[in-house]
Structure formats: structure tokens, C-alpha cells
C-alpha positions in Angstrom: 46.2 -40.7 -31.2 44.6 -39.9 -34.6 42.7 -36.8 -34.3 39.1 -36.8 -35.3 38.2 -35.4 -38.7 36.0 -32.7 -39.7 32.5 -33.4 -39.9 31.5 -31.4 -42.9 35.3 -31.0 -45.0 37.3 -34.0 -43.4 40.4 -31.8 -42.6 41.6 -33.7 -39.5 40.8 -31.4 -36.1 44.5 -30.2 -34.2 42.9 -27.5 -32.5 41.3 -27.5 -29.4 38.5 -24.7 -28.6 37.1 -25.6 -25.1 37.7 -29.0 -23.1 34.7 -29.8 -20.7 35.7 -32.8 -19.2 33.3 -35.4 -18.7 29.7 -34.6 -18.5 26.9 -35.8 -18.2 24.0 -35.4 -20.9 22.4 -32.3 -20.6 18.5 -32.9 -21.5 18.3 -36.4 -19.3 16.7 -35.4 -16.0 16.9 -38.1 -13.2 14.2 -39.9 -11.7 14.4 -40.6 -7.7 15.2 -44.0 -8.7 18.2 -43.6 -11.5 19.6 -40.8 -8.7 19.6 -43.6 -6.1 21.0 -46.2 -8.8 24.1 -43.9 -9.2 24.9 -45.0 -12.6 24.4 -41.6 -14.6 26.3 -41.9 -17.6 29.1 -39.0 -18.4 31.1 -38.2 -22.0 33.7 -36.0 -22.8 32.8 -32.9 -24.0 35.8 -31.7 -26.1 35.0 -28.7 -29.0 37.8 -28.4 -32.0 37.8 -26.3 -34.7 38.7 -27.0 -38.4 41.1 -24.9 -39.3 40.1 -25.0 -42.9 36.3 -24.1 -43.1 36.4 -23.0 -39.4 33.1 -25.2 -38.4 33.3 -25.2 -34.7 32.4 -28.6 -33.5 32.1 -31.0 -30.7 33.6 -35.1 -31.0 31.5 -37.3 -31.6 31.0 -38.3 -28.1 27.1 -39.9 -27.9 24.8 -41.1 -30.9 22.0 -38.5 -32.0 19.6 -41.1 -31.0 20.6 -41.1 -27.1 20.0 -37.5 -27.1 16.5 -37.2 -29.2 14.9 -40.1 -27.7 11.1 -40.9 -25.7 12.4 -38.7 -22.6 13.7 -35.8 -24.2 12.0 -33.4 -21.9 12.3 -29.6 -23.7 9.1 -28.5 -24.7 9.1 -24.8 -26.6 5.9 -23.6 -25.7 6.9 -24.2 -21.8 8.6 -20.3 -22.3 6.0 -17.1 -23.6 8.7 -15.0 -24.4 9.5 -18.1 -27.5 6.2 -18.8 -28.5 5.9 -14.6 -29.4 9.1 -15.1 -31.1 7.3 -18.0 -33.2 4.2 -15.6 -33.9 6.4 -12.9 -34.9 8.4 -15.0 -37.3 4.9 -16.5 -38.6 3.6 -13.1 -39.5 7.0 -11.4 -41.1 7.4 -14.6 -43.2 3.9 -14.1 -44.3 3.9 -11.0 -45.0 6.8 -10.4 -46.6 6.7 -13.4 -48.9 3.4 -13.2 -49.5 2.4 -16.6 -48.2 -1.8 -17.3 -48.5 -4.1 -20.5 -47.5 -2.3 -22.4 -50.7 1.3 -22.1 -49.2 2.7 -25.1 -47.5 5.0 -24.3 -44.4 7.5 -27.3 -42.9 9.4 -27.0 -39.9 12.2 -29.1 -38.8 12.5 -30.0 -35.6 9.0 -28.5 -34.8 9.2 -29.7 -31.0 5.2 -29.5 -30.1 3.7 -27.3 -33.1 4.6 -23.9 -30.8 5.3 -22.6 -34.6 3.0 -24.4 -37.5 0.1 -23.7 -34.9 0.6 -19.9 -36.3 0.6 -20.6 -39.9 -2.1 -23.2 -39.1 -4.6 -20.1 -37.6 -3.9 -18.4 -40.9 -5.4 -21.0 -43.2 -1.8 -22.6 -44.5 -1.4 -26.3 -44.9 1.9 -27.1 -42.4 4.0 -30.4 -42.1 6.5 -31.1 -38.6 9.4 -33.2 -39.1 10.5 -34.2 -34.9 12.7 -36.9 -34.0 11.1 -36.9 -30.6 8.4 -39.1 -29.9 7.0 -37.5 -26.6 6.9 -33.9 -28.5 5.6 -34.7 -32.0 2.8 -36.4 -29.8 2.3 -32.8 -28.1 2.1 -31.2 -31.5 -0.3 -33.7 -32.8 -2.4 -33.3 -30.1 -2.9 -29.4 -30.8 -3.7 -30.6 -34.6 -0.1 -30.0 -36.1 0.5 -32.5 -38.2 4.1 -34.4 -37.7 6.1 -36.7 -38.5 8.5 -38.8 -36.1 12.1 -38.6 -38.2 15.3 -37.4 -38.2 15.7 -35.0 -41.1 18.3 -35.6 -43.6 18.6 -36.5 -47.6 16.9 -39.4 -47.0 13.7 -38.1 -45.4 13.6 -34.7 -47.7 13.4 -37.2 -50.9 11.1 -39.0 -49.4 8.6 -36.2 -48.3 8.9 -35.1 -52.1 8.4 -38.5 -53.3 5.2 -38.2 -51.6 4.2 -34.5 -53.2 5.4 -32.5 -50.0 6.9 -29.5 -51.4 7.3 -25.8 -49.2 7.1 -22.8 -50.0 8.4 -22.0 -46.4 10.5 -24.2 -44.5 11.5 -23.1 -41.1 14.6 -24.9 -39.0 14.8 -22.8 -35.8 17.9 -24.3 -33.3 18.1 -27.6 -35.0 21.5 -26.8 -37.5 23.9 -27.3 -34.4 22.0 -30.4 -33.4 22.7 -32.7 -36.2 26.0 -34.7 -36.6 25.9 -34.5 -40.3 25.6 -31.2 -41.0 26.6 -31.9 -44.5 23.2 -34.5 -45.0 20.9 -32.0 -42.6 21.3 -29.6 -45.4 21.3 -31.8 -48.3 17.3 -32.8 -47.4 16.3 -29.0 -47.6 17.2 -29.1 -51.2 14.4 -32.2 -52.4 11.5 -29.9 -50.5 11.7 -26.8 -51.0 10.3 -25.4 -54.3 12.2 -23.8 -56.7 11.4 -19.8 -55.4 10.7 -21.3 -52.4 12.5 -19.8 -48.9 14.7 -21.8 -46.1 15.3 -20.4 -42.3 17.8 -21.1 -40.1 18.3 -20.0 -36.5 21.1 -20.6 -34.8 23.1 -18.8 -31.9 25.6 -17.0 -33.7 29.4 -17.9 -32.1 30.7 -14.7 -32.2 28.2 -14.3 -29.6 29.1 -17.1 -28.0 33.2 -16.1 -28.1 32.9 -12.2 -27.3 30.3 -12.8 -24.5 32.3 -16.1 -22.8 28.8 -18.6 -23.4 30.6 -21.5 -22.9 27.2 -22.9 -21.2 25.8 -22.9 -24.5 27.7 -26.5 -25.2 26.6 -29.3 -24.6 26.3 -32.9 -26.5 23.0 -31.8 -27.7 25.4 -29.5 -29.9 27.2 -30.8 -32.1 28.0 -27.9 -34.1 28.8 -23.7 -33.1 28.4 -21.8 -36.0 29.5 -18.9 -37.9 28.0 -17.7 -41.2 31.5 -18.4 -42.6 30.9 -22.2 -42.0 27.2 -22.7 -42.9 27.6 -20.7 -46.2 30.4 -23.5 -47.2 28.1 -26.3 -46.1 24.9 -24.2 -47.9 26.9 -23.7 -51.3 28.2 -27.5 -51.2 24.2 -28.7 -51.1 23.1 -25.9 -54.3 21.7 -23.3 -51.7 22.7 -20.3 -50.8 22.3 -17.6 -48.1 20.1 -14.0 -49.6 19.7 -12.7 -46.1 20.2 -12.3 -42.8 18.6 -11.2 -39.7 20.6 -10.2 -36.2 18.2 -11.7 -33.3 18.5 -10.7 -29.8 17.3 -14.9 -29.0 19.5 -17.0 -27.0 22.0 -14.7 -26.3 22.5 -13.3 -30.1 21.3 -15.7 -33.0 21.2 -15.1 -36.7 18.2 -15.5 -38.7 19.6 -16.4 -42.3 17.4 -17.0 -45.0 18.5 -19.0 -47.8 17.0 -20.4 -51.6 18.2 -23.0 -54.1 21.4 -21.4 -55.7 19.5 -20.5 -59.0 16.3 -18.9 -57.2 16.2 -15.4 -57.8 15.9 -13.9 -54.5 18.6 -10.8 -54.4 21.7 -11.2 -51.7 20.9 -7.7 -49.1 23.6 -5.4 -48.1 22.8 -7.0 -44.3 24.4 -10.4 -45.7 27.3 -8.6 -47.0 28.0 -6.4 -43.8 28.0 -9.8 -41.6 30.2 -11.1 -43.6 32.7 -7.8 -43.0 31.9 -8.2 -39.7 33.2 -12.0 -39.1 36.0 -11.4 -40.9 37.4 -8.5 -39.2 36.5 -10.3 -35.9 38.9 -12.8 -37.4 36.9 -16.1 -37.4 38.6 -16.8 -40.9 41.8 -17.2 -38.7 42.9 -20.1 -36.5 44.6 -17.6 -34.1 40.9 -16.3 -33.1 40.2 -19.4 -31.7 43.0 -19.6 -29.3 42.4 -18.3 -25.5 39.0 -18.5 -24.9 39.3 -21.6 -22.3 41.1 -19.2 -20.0 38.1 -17.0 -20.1 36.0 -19.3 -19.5 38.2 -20.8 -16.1 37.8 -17.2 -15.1 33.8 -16.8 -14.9 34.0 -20.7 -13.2 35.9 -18.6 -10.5 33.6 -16.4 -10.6 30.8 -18.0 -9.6 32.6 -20.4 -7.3 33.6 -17.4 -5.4 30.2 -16.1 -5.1 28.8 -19.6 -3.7 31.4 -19.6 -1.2 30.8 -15.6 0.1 26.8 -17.0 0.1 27.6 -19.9 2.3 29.6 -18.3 4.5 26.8 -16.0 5.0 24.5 -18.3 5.5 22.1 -17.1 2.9 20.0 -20.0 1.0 20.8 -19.6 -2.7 18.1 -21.4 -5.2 17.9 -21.4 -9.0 15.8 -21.0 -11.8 15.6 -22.5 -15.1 16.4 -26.5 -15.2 17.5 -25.4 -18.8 20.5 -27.3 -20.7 22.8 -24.5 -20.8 22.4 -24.1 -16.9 23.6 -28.2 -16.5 26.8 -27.6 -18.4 27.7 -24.3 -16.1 27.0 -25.9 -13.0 28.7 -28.9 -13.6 31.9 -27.3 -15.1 31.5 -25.3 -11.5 31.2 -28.5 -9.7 28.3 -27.6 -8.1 26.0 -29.7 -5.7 23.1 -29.6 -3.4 25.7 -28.2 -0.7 25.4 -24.8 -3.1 22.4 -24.5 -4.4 19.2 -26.0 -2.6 16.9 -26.5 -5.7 16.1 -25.7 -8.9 12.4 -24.1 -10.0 11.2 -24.5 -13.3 8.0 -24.4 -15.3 7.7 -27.4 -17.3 5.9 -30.0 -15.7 8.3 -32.9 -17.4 11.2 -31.6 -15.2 9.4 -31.4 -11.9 9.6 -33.9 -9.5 13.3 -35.4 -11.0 17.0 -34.2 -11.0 19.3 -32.4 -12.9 22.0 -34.2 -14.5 25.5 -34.0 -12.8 24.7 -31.8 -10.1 21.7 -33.5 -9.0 19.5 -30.3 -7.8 16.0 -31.2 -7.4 13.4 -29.7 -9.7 10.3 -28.3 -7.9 7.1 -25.9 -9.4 7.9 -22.4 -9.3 4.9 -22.4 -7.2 7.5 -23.6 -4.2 9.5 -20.6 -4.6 7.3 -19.0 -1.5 7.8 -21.7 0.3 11.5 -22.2 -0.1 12.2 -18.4 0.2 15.8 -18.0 -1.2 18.1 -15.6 -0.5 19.5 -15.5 -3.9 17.9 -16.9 -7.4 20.7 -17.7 -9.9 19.1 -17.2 -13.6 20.1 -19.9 -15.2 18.8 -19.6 -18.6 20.4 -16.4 -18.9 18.4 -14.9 -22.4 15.0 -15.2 -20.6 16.5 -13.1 -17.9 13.8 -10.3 -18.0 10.8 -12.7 -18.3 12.1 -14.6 -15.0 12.8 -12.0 -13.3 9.1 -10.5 -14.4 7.6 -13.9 -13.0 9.4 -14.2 -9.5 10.0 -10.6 -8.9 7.8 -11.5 -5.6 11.0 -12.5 -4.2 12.1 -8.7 -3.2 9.1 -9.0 -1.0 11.5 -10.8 1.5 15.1 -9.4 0.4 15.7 -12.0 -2.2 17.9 -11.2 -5.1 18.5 -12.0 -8.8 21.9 -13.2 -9.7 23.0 -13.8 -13.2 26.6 -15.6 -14.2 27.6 -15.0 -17.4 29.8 -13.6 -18.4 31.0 -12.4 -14.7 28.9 -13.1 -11.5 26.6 -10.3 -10.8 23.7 -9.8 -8.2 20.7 -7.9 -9.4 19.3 -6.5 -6.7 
């Protein structure tokens, strides 16, 4: 069989990262009467990595346009501890590049306006670029302005064609979404003046290797990224990376902040020591790649093992968090309704359906009082400390946390 080929340099992909198996999509929560239908749709969910720009990627197992579509259900501002995040970025960006009521500030992938809304409050004129209908709607309806697109070459011509130029352009968690990483980038270059400055987020995959976050990929994903890989991609589009910021955010993200390759914004010492860093962690060598699937089949055990002391117990173990990451882990776990009772979770798009694969019911965290569980696994495990702040009621009646990566471990 004819192994895929890269999708940024072409180099055909021979190595294997992590093999999932078959899963199901990770965002497309079940109704009572798709559940009873019993024809959920599955994919394989193999990662490879290029061995010659080392761009960590998933096969091109589903179209963009079955993941992003009318039912996507993740709404940012459904979690606090992200919106500060988005008010924190508004005001350093601001301040630091001196943005003022004439600057224009585009986000890609701006979900439902949990950003612009901040540069909106301090005077700026802001533009949303969402391939989601159901979001962009959200956003309009809090007065961000957006527009309904997948973002690429063709769509950053076209918004300069029609005088949209940024001095800001913000791309938070979007760069592992897109297929074409390569055309992603290439429509940054059309909108963004010439001084102006670009910002990535993305979780950072030395993160994601070191700490065993294998629930991190899903379809959704198409790409895990290194600075190694997205300055290649950067530099083959006529920007370039100046800075970079370490984030604490989904489990250890980079901020990286990047111009037009002629701008005249000064590379920092924190770009050059991240660069040290990746390569003496070796992710310039294929050999790094190799061994992390065991890892992972250890922290399945894990967890399987703790499911199975909690049964035998007879204690009543819940969840929390219907979040994509948690749907990868518990169905490369294999778990079921026989393991965990429900799922609670804030967003009111999720409640009242199923999760994908595992088929846990989402209920209101205002059940968990009602349910009274033993045990609350934390599924989204980087808002740990904001769940646990939320449901700490729990202890009232013995209940305990219980977190899973990168081991099992019971939080008393």
C-alpha cells in the first residue's frame, strides 16, 4: 500500500506515531434518536510523522467540512478560565503594540466573538473569519462582526480585495485544524499589513510527547506541532516567527508571534532558546518519535484498572467535561455506561445528547447533587482547578476528583 504523503513537504509518511483505531468523531454529540439508530460513523485515527520537516500529522481520514459543520457544538466562552485568557491576550497585544480605536484586529476561527468582543470594548474595528455556522451566529449576536469561511489563500485575497487589512490578527487553536497547513498560512500573508503582527496558539507537542497527551488527537486535528515544523511552513509563505510565548493553556501551548519576512520586528532570545530546547529534546530526529504508543497503552491500563477497583467497590463513578479530548481517551479505554454513569458539562448544546463512541449521557452540572458520584473523572484535564473549584461540593458526601493523564490518580 502506498503510504500517504506529507501534507505540507510531500515526503511520503513510513513512520507511525500513534494508531487509534477507529473512532468516532469527536465534536458530534448524539441525539436520543441517532443513539437508537445505531449508525454512528467511525474513522481511523492513524498519526505519522515526516521524517523530513518532522510535521506531526493525522491521514486524511474525514473532510474538514464534516467536522466544521451546522452542529459543531464547542462554544469558547462556555469555560471562564478561556475567556480571561482572551482578555489577557487582548490587553498585552494592545499594549505592547500599541494598538488604538484605528487598528483593525481579525481572528481566525473566532468561534462566538469570546475574543474581538475585547478589542471591540476598547474602540478597535474587528473582523471574525468562522467556518461554523451555529457559532459565527453566536458571535454576531454579541455585535462581533463575522464571516462564515474557511480561511485559506483564497479567502485572505479576497478580504484584501475588499480593503480588510490587520494590524493584529489572532489564530488561537485553529493551525492543527486545517488540512492544508501550507494554504492556512499562505492567507495570513494577503491581510496582514506590512508591520503588521500574526498569533498563533497551538498546544506545543513536546507537551504532548513528555506528558503522554495522547487524548489531545482527534480528527478535529489534523496537525501536532513543533516550532520546528511551523517555522518551515511560516518561511515557505514569506513570514516568519520574532517571538514566542510558553502558555500554561491546554496542557502547555506556545504563543508564537510572527510578521511578513521583511517586517522589522527583532527575533527575542525566547525564540532562540525554544529552538535549543526542541532540538536537544530531539524532535529534529526520527528516533524521538519512536515509543510513545507503548506509553500511551500504559496510562489505558491505568485507568482501566482503576474502573475495575471502582466497580468492584461498588462506588458510582461520573465525569466531567463532554470535551473532545475526553471522547478520544474513553474510547481508546473502551469505556461505556457500565463504567461511567454520566457525563456533566456546562454547555447547554451538549446536554440532553450523547457522547460519541462511548455513548455517556450529558446532563447540567446542576444534576451532579442529584446523581451523587463517588468519583468525578476530570476529563478536560487543563481546566482541572476551575472544575474542581465549581463542584468541590462533592467532598460534602465523600466524593473524589480523579484525573487520568498521564497516570490515574485520585484527588482526594
Amino acid at each position: 500500500m502506498t503510504p500517504p504523503a506529507c501534507r505540507f513537504c510531500k515526503t511520503p509518511l513510513i513512520h507511525t506515531f500513534l494508531d487509534l483505531g477507529r473512532q468516532p468523531l469527536a465534536n458530534s454529540y448524539l441525539t436520543a434518536e441517532q443513539l437508537a439508530a445505531g449508525s454512528e460513523p467511525s474513522y481511523p485515527l492513524h498519526v505519522r510523522v515526516c521524517h523530513r520537516c518532522f510535521l506531526v500529522q493525522a491521514d486524511d481520514a474525514v473532510p474538514a467540512d464534516a467536522i466544521f459543520d451546522d452542529g459543531y457544538a464547542y462554544f469558547s466562552s462556555y469555560s471562564t478560565s478561556w475567556v480571561e485568557h482572551a482578555r489577557r491576550y487582548a490587553m498585552a497585544m494592545t499594549e505592547r503594540f500599541g494598538l488604538g480605536p484605528q487598528a483593525m484586529v481579525v481572528e481566525v476561527a473566532s468561534n462566538d466573538g469570546y475574543l474581538l468582543k475585547h478589542f471591540i470594548d476598547m474602540g478597535m474595528s474587528v473582523l471574525g473569519v468562522e467556518p461554523t455556522a451555529n457559532t459565527a451566529e453566536a458571535a454576531r449576536a454579541v455585535g462581533v462582526p463575522t464571516e462564515v469561511a474557511f480561511f485559506g489563500e483564497a479567502t485572505g485575497r479576497d478580504l484584501a480585495a475588499r480593503g480588510v487589512r490587520a494590524d493584529l490578527m489572532a489564530a488561537n487553536n485553529v493551525l492543527a485544524h486545517v488540512p492544508d497547513i501550507a494554504d492556512f498560512v499562505a492567507g495570513f500573508r494577503a491581510v496582514l499589513k506590512p508591520q503588521g503582527v500574526l498569533t498563533f496558539e497551538f498546544p506545543h507537542l513536546l507537551n504532548l510527547i513528555d506528558k503522554v497527551q495522547f487524548d489531545t488527537i482527534y480528527h478535529e486535528h489534523f496537525s501536532y506541532l513543533s516550532l520546528l515544523a511551523v517555522e518551515q511552513v511560516l518561511r515557505a509563505k514569506d513570514l516568519r516567527p520574532f517571538d514566542v510565548e510558553r502558555l500554561s493553556t491546554h496542557g502547555g501551548s506556545l504563543r508564537l508571534l510572527c510578521c511578513h519576512q521583511a517586517a522589522s520586528h527583532a527575533e527575542t532570545d525566547a525564540l532562540c532558546v525554544l529552538r535549543a530546547d526542541e532540538a536537544a529534546a530531539g524532535l529534529g530526529r526520527i528516533e524521538t518519535y519512536a515509543g510513545f504508543a507503548p506509553r500511551v497503552e500504559a496510562v489505558r491500563a491505568s485507568f482501566r484498572a482503576f474502573l475495575a477497583a471502582e466497580k468492584a467497590a461498588g462506588r458510582r463513578v461520573c465525569a466531567y467535561g463532554a470535551a473532545a479530548k475526553g471522547n478520544t481517551f474513553l474510547n481508546y479505554c473502551g469505556t461505556t455506561t457500565a463504567d461511567i454513569a454520566v457525563v456533566f458539562d456546562a454547555s447547554a448544546a451538549k446536554q440532553g445528547r450523547f457522547l460519541p463512541g462511548s455513548h455517556l449521557p450529558v446532563l447540567s452540572p446542576d444534576a451532579i447533587a442529584e446523581v451523587r458520584p463517588d468519583d468525578l473523572v476530570i476529563l478536560p484535564w487543563n481546566l482541572k482547578d476551575e472544575i474542581i473549584g465549581q463542584t468541590a461540593f462533592i467532598r460534602d458526601w465523600g466524593g473524589r476528583f480523579v484525573t487520568a493523564s498521564p497516570v490515574t490518580t485520585v484527588i482526594p
